[in-house]
C-alpha positions in Angstrom: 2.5 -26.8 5.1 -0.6 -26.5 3.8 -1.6 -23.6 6.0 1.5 -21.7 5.8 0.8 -21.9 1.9 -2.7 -20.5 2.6 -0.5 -17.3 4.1 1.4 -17.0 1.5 -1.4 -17.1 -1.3 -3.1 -14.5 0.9 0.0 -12.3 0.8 0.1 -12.7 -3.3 -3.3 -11.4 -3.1 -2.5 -8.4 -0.9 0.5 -8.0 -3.1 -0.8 -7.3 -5.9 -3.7 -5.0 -4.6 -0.6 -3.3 -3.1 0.8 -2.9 -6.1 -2.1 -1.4 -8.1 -2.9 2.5 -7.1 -6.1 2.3 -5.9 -6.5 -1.3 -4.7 -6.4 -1.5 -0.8 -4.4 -4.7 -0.2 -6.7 -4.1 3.6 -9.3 -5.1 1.8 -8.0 -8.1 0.3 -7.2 -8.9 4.1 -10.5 -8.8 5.0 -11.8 -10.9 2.4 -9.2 -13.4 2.9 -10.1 -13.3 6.3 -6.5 -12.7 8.0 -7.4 -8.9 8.8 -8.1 -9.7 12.5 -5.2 -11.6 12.5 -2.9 -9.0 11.3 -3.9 -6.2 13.1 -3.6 -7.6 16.3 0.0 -8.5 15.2 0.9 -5.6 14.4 -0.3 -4.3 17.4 1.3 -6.8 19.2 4.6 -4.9 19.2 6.0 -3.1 22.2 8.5 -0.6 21.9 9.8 -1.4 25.5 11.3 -4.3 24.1 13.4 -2.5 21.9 15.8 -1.8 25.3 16.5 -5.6 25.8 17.7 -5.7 22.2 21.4 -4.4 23.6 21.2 -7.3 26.4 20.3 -9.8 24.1 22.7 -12.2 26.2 20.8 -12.0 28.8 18.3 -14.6 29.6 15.6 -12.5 30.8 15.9 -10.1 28.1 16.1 -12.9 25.6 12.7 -14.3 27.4 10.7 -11.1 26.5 12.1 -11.0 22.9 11.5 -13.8 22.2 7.9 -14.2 24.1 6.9 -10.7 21.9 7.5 -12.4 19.3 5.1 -15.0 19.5 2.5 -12.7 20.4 3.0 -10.6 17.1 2.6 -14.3 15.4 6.1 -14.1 13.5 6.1 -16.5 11.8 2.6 -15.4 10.2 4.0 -12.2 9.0 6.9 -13.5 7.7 5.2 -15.7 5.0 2.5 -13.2 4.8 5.1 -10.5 3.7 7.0 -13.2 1.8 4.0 -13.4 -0.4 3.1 -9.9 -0.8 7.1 -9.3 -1.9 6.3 -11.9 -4.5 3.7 -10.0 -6.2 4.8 -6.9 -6.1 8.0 -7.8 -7.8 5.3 -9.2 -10.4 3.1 -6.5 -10.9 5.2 -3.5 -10.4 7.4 -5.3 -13.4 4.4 -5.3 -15.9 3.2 -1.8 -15.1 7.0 -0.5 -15.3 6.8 -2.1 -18.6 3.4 -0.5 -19.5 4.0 2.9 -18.4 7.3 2.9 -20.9 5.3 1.7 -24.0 1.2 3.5 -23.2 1.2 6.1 -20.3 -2.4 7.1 -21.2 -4.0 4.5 -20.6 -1.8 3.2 -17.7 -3.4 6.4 -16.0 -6.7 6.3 -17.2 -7.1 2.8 -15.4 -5.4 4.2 -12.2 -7.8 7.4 -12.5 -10.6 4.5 -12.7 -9.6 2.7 -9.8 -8.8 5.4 -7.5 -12.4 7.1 -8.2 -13.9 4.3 -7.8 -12.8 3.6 -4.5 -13.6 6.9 -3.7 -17.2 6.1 -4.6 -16.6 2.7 -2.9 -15.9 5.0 0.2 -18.5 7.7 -0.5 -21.5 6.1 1.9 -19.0 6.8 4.9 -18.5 10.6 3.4 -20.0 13.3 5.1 -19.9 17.3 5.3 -22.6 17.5 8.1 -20.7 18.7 11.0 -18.3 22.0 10.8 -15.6 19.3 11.6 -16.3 17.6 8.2 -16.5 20.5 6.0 -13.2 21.6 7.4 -11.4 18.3 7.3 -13.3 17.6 3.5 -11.4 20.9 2.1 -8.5 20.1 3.9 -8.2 16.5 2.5 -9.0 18.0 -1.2 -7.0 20.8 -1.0 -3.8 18.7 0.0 -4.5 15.8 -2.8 -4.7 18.4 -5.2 -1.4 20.0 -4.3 0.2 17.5 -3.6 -0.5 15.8 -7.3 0.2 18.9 -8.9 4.0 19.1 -7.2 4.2 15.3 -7.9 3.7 15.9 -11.5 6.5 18.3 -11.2 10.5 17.1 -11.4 10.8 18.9 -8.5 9.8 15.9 -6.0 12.8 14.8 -3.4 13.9 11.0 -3.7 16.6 11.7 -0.9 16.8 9.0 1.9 14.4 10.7 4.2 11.7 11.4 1.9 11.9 7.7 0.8 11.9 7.2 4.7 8.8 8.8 5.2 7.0 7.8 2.3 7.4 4.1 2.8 6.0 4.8 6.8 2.8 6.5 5.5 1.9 3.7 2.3 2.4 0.7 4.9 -0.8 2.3 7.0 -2.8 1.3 4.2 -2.6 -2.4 5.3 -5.1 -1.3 8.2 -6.9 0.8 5.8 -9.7 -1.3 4.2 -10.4 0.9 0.8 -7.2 3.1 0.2 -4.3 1.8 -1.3 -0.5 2.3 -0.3 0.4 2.8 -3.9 -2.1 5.3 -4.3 -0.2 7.0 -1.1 3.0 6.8 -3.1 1.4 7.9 -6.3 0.5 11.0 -4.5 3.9 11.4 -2.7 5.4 11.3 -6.3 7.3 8.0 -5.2 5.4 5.4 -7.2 7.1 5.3 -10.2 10.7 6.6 -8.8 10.4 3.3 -6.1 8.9 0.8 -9.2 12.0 2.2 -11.1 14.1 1.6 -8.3 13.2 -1.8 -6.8 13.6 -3.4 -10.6 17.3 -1.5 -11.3 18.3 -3.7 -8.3 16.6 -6.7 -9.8 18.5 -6.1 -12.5 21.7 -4.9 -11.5 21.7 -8.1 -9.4 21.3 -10.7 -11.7 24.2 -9.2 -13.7 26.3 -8.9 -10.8 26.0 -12.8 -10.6 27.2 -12.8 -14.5 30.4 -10.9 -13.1 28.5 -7.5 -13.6 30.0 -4.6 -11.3 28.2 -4.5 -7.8 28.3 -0.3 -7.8 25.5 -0.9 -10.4 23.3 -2.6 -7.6 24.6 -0.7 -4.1 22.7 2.6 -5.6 19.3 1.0 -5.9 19.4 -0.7 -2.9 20.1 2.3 -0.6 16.8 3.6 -1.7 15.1 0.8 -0.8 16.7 0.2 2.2 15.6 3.5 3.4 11.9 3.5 1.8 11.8 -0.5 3.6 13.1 1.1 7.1 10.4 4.0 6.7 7.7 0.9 6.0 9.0 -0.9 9.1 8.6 2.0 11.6 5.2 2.9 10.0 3.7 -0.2 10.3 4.4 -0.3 14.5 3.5 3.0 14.8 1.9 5.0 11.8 -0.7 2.2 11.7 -1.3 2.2 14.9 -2.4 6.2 15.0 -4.7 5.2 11.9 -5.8 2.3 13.9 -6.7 5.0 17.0 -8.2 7.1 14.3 -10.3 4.8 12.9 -11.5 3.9 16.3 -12.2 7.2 17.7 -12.7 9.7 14.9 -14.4 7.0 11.9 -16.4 9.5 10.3 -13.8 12.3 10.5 -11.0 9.9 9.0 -13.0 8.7 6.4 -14.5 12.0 5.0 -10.4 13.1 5.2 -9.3 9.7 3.2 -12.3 9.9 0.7 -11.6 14.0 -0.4 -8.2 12.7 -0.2 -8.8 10.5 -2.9 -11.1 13.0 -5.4 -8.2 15.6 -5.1 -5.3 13.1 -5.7 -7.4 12.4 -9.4 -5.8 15.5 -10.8 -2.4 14.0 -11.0 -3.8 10.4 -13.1 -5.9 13.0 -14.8 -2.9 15.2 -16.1 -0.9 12.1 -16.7 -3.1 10.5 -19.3 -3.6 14.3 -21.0 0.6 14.8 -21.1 0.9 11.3 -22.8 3.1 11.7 -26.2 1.3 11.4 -29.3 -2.0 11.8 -31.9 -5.0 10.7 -30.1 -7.3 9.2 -33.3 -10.6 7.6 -32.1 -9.4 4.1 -31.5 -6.7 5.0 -29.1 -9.2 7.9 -27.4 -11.6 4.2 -27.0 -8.9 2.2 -25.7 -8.0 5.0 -22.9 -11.9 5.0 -21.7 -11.8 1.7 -21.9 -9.0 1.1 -19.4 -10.5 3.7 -17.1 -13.7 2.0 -17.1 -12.5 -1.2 -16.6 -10.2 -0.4 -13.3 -13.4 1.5 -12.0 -15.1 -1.6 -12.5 -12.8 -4.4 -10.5 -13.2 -1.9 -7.7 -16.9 -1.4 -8.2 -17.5 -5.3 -8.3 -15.0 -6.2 -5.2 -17.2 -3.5 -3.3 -20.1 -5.5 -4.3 -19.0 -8.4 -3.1 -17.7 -7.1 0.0 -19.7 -4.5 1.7 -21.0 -6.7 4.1 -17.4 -7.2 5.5 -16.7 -4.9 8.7 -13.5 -3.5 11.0 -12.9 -5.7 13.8 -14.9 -8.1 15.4 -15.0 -12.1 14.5 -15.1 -11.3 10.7 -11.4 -11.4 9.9 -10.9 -14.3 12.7 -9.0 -17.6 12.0 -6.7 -20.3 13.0 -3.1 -19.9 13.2 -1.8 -22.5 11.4 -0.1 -24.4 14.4 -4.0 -24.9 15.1 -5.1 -26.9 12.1 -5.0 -30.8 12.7 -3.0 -31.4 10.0 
């Protein structure tokens, strides 16, 4: 019990980095030291065995289900997920209820932590090669429009845009440094899915006070669909990422890093749009928060930059292995 409550703390933690724009719950991974561990479940999975899920009844079918399963450690992911649902119900509550009552300085500590992961990132950025320049100006010039039609009310929350937006954010877990909120904070989806997820919180409790169930259905559609998007992405999205990483480091990280200076323009035009006078205290309390979320990032960096992809770094017992 004791180690299945070690997975579960660990998925709190990558919860709430998960949570946070600009927090890469892949980092917490690797400094909880289950990184290793939940890669190579991940990549565990074999589509193949997606055509014995119709035979089911049969035993031989049954067999490779069921001995896939093992190999993607289930039960690990399922308390590791159970964890990280935990906190982001958590955290995605209190920054629903911040962004309501002080926008500006919501965004001014997002624009904090996202460019400072970006600096966190910067030793792995480079425009040597005609490869780099291109794919630097690429990564910028996508952020940058990407933010400005995300701060437009234009931005799609139909089923398939939810679909593909959840697929892309869940790569982040195998993305030491960039954040899947970040992701959706770019995609526009951030605050349309932290909206979302606690409607359904809502509408559910009152639908056990007698409350009508229509209330509830509505929400959860649109996480169903963003949850489905997350589940594909994560056995194959993350695996491309995974390839990418493997093959083409430097390329993919000069592509994430510009990725992250261009997406600064939409945190940056959110804290200027917030309602209101701006005397000197509240001016203070806005560089305040943006100096304190580039801080946390600057000081887990410090602590961590000795931590590496792969190798016997992230390694650990599955719980079945500890003696007690």
């Amino acid at each position: 019990m004791r180690a299945w409550l070690s997975v579960y703390l660990k998925g709190v933690f990558m919860g709430i980095a998960e949570g946070i724009p600009g927090v890469s719950g892949g980092t917490i991974a690797l400094i909880t030291g289950i990184y290793d561990r939940l890669v190579g479940a991940i990549a565990a999975f074999d589509p193949r065995v997606v055509a014995d899920l119709p035979r089911i009844y049969d035993p031989a079918s049954r067999g490779r289900i069921a001995a896939m399963l093992r190999e993607m450690d289930v039960g690990f992911l399922v308390v590791l997920v159970a964890g990280m649902a935990t906190a982001v119900i958590g955290v995605t509550g209190i920054i629903d209820a911040i962004r309501q009552s002080n926008q500006a300085m919501l965004y001014a500590f997002f624009f904090g932590l996202i460019a400072a992961s970006a600096v966190a990132l910067w030793g792995e950025f480079r425009i040597d090669t005609p490869g780099e320049k291109v794919v630097a100006v690429v990564g910028f010039v996508i952020a940058f429009l990407l933010a400005g039609v995300s701060e437009g009310s234009a931005v799609s929350h139909a089923a398939p845009v939810l679909f593909v937006a959840g697929a892309i954010a869940i790569s982040a877990m195998v993305l030491p440094g960039v954040s899947g909120s970040f992701l959706l904070l770019l995609f526009g989806q951030y605050e349309f899915m932290i909206g979302t997820l606690h409607d359904f919180i809502d509408a559910a409790v009152e639908f056990t006070r007698g409350g009508p169930l229509a209330d509830a259905v509505g929400s959860l559609v649109s996480i169903v669909w963003f949850l489905a998007g997350a589940t594909v992405g994560v056995l194959t999205f993350a695996r491309v990422v995974e390839w990418a990483l493997d093959r083409h480091r430097q390329l993919t990280l000069t592509f994430l890093v510009a990725l992250m200076v261009g997406a600064l323009r939409l945190p940056a035009e959110r804290v200027v749009a917030a309602e209101g006078a701006w005397p000197v205290a509240r001016v203070a309390a806005v560089l305040l928060a943006g100096l304190v979320g580039a801080a946390a990032v600057l000081l887990m960096d410090h602590y961590t930059d000795d931590l590496q992809y792969g190798g016997d770094s992230g390694a650990e017992r599955t719980p079945a292995a500890h003696d007690d």
